[in-house]
C-alpha positions in Angstrom: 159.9 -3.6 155.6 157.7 -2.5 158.2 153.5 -3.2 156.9 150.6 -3.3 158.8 147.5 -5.6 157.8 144.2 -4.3 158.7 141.9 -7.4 159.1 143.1 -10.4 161.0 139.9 -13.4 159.7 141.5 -16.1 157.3 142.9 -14.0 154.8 144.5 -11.5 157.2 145.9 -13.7 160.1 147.8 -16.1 157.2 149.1 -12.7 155.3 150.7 -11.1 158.7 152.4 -14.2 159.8 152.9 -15.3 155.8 155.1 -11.6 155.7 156.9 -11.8 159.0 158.2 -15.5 158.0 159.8 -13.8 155.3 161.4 -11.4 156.9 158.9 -8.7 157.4 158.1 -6.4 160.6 154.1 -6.7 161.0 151.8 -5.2 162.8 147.6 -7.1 162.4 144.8 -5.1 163.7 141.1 -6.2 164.2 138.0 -4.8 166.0 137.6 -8.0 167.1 139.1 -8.1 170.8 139.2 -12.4 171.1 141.0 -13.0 167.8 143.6 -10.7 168.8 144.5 -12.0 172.3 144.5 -15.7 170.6 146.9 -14.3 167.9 148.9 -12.6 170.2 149.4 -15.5 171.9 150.5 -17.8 168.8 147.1 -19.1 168.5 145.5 -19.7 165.7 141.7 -19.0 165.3 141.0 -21.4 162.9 142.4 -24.7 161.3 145.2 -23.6 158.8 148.1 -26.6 157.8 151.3 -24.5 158.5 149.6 -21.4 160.0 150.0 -22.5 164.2 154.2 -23.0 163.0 155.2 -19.3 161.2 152.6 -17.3 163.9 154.3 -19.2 166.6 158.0 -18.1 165.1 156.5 -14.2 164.0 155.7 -13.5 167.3 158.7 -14.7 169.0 161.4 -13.3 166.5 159.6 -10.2 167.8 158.6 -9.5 163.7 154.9 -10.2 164.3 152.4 -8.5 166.6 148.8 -7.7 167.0 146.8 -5.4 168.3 142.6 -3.3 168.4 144.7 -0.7 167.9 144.7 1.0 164.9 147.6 3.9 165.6 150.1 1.5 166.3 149.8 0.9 161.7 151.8 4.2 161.9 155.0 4.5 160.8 154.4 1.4 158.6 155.0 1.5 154.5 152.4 -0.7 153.5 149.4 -1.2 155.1 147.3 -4.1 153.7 143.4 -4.3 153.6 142.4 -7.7 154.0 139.1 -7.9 155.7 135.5 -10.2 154.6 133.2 -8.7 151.8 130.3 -10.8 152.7 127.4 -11.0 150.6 124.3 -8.8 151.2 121.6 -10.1 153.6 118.8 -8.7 150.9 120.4 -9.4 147.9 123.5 -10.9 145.5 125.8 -7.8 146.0 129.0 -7.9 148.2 128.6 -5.8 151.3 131.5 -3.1 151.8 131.2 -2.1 155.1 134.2 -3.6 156.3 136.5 -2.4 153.2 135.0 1.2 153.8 135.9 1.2 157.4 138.9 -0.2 157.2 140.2 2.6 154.8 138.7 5.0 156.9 140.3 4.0 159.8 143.5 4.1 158.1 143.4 7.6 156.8 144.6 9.3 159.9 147.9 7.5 159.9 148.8 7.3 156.6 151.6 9.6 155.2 153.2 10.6 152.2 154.7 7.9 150.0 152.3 5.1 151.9 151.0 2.2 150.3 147.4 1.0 150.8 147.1 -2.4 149.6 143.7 -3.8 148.9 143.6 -7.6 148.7 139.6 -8.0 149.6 137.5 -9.7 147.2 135.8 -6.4 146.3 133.2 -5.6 143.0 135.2 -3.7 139.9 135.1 0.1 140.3 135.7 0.1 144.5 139.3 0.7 144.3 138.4 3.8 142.2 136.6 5.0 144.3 139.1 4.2 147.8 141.8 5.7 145.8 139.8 9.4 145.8 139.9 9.2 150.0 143.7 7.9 150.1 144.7 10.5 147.8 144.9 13.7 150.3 147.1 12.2 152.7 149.6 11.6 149.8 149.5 7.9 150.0 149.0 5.8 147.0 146.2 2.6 146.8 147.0 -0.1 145.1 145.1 -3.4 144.7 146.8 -6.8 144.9 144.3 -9.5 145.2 144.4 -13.4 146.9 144.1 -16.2 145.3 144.8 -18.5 148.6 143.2 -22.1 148.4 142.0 -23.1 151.8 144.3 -25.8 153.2 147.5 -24.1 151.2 147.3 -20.8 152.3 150.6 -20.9 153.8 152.1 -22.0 151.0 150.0 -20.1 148.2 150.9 -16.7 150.1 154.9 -17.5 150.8 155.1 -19.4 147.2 152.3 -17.6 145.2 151.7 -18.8 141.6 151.5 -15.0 140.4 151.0 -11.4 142.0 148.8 -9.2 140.7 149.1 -5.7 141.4 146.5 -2.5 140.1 148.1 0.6 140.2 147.1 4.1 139.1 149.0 4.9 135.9 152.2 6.9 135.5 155.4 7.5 138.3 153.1 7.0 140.7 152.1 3.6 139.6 155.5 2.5 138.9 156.8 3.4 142.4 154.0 1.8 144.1 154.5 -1.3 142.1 158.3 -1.1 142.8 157.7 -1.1 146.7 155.4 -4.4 145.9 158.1 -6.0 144.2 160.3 -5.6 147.5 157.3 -6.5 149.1 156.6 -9.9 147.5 161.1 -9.9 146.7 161.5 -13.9 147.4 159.1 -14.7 145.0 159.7 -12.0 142.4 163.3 -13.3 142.6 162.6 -17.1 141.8 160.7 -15.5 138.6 156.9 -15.6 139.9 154.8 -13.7 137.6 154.3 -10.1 138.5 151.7 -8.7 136.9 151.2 -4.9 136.8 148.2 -3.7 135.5 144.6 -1.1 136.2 142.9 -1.3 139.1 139.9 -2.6 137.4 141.5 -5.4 136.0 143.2 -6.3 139.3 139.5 -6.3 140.8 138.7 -8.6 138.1 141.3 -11.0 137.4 140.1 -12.3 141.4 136.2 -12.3 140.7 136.7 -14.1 137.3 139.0 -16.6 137.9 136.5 -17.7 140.8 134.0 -17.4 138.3 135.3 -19.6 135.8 136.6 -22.3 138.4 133.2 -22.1 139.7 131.3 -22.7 136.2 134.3 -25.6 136.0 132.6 -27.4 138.9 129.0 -27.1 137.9 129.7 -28.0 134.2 130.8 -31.4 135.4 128.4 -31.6 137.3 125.7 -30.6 134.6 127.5 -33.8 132.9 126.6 -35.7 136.4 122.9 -35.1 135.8 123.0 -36.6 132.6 124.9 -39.2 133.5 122.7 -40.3 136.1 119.7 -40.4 133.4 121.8 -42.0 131.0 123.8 -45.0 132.7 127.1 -42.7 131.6 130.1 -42.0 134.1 130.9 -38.9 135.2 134.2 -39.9 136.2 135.3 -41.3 132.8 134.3 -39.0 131.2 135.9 -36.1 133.2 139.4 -38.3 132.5 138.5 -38.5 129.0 138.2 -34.8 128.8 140.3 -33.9 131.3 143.1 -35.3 128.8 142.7 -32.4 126.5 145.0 -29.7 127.8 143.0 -26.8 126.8 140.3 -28.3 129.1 142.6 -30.3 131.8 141.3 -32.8 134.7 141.4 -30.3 137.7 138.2 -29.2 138.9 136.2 -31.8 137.3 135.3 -33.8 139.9 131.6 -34.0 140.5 129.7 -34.5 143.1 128.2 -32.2 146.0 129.3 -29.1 144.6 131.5 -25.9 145.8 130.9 -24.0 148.9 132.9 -22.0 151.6 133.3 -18.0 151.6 134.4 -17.2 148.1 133.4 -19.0 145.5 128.8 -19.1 146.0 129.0 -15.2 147.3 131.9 -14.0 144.9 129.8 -15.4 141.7 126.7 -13.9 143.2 128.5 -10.4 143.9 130.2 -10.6 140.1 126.8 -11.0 138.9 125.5 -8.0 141.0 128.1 -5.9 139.7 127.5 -6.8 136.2 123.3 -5.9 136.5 124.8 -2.5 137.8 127.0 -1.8 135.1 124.3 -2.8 132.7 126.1 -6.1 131.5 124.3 -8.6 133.4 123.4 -10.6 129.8 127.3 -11.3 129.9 127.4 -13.1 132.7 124.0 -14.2 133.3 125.3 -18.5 132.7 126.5 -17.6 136.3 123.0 -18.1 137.7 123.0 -21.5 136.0 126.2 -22.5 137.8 124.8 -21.0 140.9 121.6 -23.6 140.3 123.1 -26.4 139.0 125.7 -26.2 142.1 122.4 -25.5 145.0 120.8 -28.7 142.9 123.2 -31.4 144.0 123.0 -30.9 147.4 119.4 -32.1 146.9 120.5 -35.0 144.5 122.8 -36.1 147.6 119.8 -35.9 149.8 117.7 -38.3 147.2 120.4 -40.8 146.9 120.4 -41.5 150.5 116.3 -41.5 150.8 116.7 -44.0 147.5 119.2 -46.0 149.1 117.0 -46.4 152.3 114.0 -47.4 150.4 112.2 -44.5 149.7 112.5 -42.5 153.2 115.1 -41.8 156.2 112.5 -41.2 158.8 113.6 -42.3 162.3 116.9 -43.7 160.4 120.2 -43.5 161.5 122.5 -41.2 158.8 125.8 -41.0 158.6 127.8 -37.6 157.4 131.5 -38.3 157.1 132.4 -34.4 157.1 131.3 -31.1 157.8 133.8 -28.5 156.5 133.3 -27.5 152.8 136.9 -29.0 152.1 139.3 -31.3 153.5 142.2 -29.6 155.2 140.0 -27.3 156.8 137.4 -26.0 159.9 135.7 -23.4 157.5 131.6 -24.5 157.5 131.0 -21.1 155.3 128.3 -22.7 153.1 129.6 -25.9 153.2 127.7 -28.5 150.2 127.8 -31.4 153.3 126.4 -29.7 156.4 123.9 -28.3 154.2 123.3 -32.3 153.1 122.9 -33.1 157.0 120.5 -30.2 157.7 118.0 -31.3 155.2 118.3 -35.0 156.6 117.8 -34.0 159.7 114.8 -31.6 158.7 113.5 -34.9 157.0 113.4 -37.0 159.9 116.9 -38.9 160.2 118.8 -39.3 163.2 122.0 -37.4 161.6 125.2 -38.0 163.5 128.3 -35.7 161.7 132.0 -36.8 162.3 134.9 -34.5 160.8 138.4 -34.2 162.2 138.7 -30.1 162.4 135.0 -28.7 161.7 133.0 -30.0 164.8 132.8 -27.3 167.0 132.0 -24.3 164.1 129.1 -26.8 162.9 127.9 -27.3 166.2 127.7 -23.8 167.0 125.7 -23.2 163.8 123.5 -26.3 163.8 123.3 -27.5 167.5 120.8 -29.8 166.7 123.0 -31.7 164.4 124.7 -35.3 166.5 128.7 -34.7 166.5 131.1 -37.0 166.8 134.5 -36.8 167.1 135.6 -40.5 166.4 134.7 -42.1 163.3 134.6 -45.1 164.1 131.7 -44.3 166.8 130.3 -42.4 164.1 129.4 -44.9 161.8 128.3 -47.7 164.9 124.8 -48.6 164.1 124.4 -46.3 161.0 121.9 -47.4 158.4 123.4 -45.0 155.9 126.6 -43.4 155.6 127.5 -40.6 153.1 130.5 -39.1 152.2 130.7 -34.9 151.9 133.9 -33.9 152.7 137.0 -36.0 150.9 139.4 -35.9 153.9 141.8 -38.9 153.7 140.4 -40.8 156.6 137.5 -40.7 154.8 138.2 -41.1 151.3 141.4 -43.4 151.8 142.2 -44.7 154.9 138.5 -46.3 155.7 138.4 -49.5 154.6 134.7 -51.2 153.6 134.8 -54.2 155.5 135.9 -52.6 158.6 133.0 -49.9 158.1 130.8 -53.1 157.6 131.7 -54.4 161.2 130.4 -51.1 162.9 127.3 -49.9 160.7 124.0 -51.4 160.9 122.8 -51.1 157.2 124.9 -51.4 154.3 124.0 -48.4 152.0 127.0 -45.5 151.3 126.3 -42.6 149.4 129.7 -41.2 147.6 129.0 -37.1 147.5 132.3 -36.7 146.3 133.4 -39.9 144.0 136.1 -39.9 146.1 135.5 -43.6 147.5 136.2 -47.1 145.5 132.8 -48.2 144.1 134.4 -51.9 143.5 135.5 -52.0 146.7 132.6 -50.6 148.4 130.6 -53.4 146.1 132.7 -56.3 147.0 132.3 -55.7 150.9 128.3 -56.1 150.6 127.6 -52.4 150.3 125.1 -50.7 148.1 127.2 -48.2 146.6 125.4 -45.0 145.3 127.5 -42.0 143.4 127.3 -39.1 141.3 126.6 -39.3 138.1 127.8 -43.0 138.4 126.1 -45.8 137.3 
């Protein structure tokens, strides 16, 4: 099938090549002039496991292309809407500029029988209201939301665990959601759930299930706080709970708390939405995540002055990662460069090593120390704290090799990732996260 995607930032540039390595012909589009000569050339814009392969083989089967040219989507039978809802500079609300022009743009080249797939993160009632301007040209809007995980996006948007598609009810519905189902036809065929549904609760079934991952993450860590006054530990307890299967273990790991592009502004834009619709008491407990989430950032910050004896001034820190999760380059309010900024605002000499974020956290904090090698990293560091659970980090850095390089012997675990006895037995003072 022949499909355009309007949008070419992470979710965009993974869906074109993601379609065209199954079969697809796809056409990406994008104001942006830079992105599209380093697509076009098989280059990736940002770190993606498995993206630099399937853009490489699109674009020379001849299936994938790219282009600022937004006449070249016509002729296509899908065209999909994939471009940032960022949050508000003056407030919690999700800013649709981007969606708005996007559809915009696309109205001159849509025909009869197109679909217009929205798969932004977008606030409940927008597709409604797309749908109105789609409608003359005698195209149909549909909205079939992400759910990619950063560091599987690949694999989430080749292999998905469900499709979700919002459709406007009757024939029209049903023939949109057919041409989906040859859309998304490899997965549909091995039996992935295809759910067919309103547009409203297509908008919704994205918001909330960030929403409740998000309260999943902060709730632990709500358990972290008390832990820390108590002598409990967090980790125990998350495995004792985490044994119950109507709670489950995933997302219970506490420590720094969630960050990147979707899940701080998409909580904040769900709660936006709700003040609007005159149901903000429904989800008002998102705040509380929101807080508890901002607060252990600040906790990570106090168990490295605690550690150092009461103040990093003029010490040498430590911050093993910068991206807000392994497998990654994304520095969208990521928990651990937020940890290094307030070092460095109180005083500490902050060096930050990560193996794929270096050079979008330098842009952003130039005045941040980077290193590339983590083994120079941690020479002559008084305190060292983990942020960012990327293997070399987490597994492959042995204590007593660290203890050879490093000046002082205080680690600070921001993501209980690291082996307290371990750390313990090497001479380290070992501080974690709601561990004792």
């Amino acid at each position: 099938m022949r499909m355009s995607v309007i949008g070419c930032g992470y979710l965009g540039a993974v869906h074109a090549a993601a379609m065209a390595s199954i079969g697809h012909e796809v056409v990406g589009v994008d104001v942006d002039a830079r992105k599209i000569e380093a697509l076009a050339a098989g280059r990736a814009p940002f770190f993606e496991p498995g993206l630099a392969e399937i853009l490489t083989e699109g674009i020379a089967s001849g299936r994938l292309s790219f282009t600022t040219d937004m006449s070249a989507v016509k002729g296509a039978k899908v065209h999909f809407v994939g471009v940032g809802t960022p949050q508000v500079k003056d407030g919690y609300a999700a800013d649709l500029t981007y969606v708005n022009a996007a559809v915009d743009g696309l109205l001159p080249y849509l025909a009869p029988g197109d679909i217009v797939a929205g798969k932004s993160t977008v606030p409940v009632g927008t597709a409604a209201t797309l749908a109105e301007r789609v409608i003359p040209t005698g195209a149909t809007l549909v909205w079939n939301p992400e759910f990619l995980r950063e560091g599987f996006a690949v694999e989430d948007t080749v292999d998905p665990d469900r499709l979700v598609a919002g459709v406007p009810a009757g024939d029209e519905g049903e023939q949109a959601a057919a041409v989906l189902r040859e859309v998304y036809h490899p997965s549909v065929a091995k039996g992935t759930p295809f759910i067919v549904t309103d547009y409203a609760t297509a908008e919704l079934v994205k918001v909330s299930a960030n929403a409740f991952l998000a309260t999943k993450i902060s709730f632990i860590n709500a358990m972290a706080e008390i832990a820390e006054v108590t002598g409990a530990n967090v980790t125990t307890l998350a495995d004792a709970i985490g044994h119950d299967a109507r709670i489950g273990r995933r997302f219970l790991g506490a420590g720094i708390g969630f960050g990147g592009g979707c899940l701080p502004k998409d909580i904040r834009a769900f709660s936006a939405r709700a003040e609007e619709l005159g149901r903000g008491e429904s989800v008002a407990f998102l705040r509380e995540v929101d807080e508890i989430n901002m607060r252990r950032r600040e906790r990570a910050v106090q168990l490295v002055i605690e550690g150092l004896g009461g103040s990093v001034y003029e010490k040498k820190v430590t911050v093993l990662g910068a991206a807000f999760k392994p497998h990654s380059d994304d520095i969208r309010d990521s928990p651990g460069l937020d940890v290094a900024v307030r070092l460095h605002g109180l005083g500490a000499h902050v060096t930050v090593t990560d193996p794929e974020a270096i050079e979008n956290a330098r842009r952003v904090h130039p005045q941040l120390t980077y290193v590339a090698d983590r083994d120079e990293a941690l020479t002559g560091a008084d305190a060292v704290i983990m942020v960012t659970e990327w293997d070399e980090y987490r597994r492959q850095l042995d204590p007593e090799h660290a203890s050879t390089l490093a000046t002082g012997r205080v680690v600070v675990d921001g993501r209980n990732g690291l082996d307290p006895e371990a750390w313990r037995a090497a001479g380290w003072t070992y501080l974690g996260m709601g561990r004792p």
